[in-house]
N, C-alpha and C positions, 0 to 999 in steps of 0.2 A: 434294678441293679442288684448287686450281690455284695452283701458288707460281712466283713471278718473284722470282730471288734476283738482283740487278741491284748489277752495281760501280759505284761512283761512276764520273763522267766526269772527261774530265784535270783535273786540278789545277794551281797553282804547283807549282814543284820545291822550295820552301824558304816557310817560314813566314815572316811579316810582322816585320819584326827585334823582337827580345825576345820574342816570342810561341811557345808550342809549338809542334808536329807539328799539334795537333788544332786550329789555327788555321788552316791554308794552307789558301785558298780555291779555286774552278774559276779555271782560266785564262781569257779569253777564247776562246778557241781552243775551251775543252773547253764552256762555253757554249754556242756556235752549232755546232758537232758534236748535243751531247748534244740541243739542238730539234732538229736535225732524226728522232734517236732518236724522240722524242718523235711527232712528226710521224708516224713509221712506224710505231707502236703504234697508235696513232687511226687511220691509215687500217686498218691492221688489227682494229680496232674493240677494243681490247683496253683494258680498264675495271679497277680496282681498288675494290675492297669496303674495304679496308683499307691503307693504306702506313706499313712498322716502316721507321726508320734509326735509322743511329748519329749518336751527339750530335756527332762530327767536323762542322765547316764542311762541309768537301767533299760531306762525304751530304749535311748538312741544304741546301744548296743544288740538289743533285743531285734531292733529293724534292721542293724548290719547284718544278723544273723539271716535275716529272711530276703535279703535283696537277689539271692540268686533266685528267686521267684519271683521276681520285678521287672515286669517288661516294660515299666513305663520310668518314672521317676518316684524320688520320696522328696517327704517334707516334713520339715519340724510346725506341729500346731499347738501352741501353748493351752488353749482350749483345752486339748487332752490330758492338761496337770490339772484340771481342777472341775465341779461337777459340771454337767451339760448345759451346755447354751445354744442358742439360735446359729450362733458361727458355725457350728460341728454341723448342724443341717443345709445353711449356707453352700458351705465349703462340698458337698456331697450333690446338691443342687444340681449342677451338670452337668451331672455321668448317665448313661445311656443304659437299656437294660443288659448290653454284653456287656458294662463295665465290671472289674471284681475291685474292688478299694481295699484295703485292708487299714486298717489306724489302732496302730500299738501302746497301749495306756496303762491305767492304774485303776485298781478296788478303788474305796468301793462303787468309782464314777462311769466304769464302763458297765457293772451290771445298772445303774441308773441307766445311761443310756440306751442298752438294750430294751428295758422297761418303757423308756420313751419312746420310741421305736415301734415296737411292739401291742403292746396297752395303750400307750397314751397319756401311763403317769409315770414320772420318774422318781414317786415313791415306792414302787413295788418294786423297786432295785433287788429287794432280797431273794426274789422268787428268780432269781438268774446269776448266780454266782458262779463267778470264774475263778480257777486256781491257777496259781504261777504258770506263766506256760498254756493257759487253755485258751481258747478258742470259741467262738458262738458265731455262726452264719447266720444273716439273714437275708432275705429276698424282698425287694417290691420297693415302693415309693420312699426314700427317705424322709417320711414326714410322722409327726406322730400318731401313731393307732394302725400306722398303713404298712408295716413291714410284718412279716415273718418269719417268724423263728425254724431256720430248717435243722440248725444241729448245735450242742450245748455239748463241746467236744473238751474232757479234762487231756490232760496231757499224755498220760499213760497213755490212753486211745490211741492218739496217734502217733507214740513211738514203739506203739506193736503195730502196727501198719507196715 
């Protein structure tokens, strides 16, 4: 299968007064950034079968942005607010190799799961950092050690696309 572990885009820097962390929404800014993201997926023809976020504002706006590249359905997976567990493998378990997933999360727990993914340990998280907006593919069995890393895509990348 083909996994797009994708950070939200900018956010506010503080949540709506009284409101938690997992209220602060996209900035404007991180908006019209994260379209043109978007923009450079599609011109790269790149489709989702499935899109997991986290129930955070930021994801769940962040996967409104990306659903016109969703041929299939999304889902909120709370999993994605916090570091990697057997659920996020779980939940991946049934996709086929035409599938593409995508699941829109947070630092520093999607570079862990890349690392998990990839390595085998989700201490080496640091060796796979994602910036607001970026993006990492990988390819092959979602288990740990069995996946590959095909592209480690910051943002800019793909809004010169």
């Amino acid at each position: 299968m083909q996994l797009y572990l994708i950070r939200h885009a900018i956010a506010e820097d503080t949540a709506p007064e009284g409101r938690k962390d997992d209220a602060r929404p996209l900035s404007e800014e991180g908006v019209r950034r994260f379209r043109q993201v978007v923009k450079g997926l599609d011109r790269l023809e790149v489709r989702f079968s499935k899109l997991y976020h986290s129930p955070k504002l930021r994801a769940v706006q962040t996967a409104d942005l990306l659903m016109k590249l969703v041929d299939g359905e999304s889902e909120v997976m709370p999993a994605l607010a916090e570091p990697p567990q057997e659920i996020l493998l779980a939940a991946l378990a049934g996709f086929g190799k035409e599938d593409r997933v995508g699941m829109v999360g947070h630092e520093p727990w999607l570079s862990e799961l890349c690392a998990w993914l990839v390595l085998g340990d989700r201490q080496k998280g640091t060796a796979f950092i994602l910036k607001k907006g970026g993006i990492a593919r990988l390819e092959g069995e979602p288990e740990p050690g069995k996946m590959q890393l095909l592209a480690l895509l910051p943002p800019s990348v793909l809004r010169a696309i």
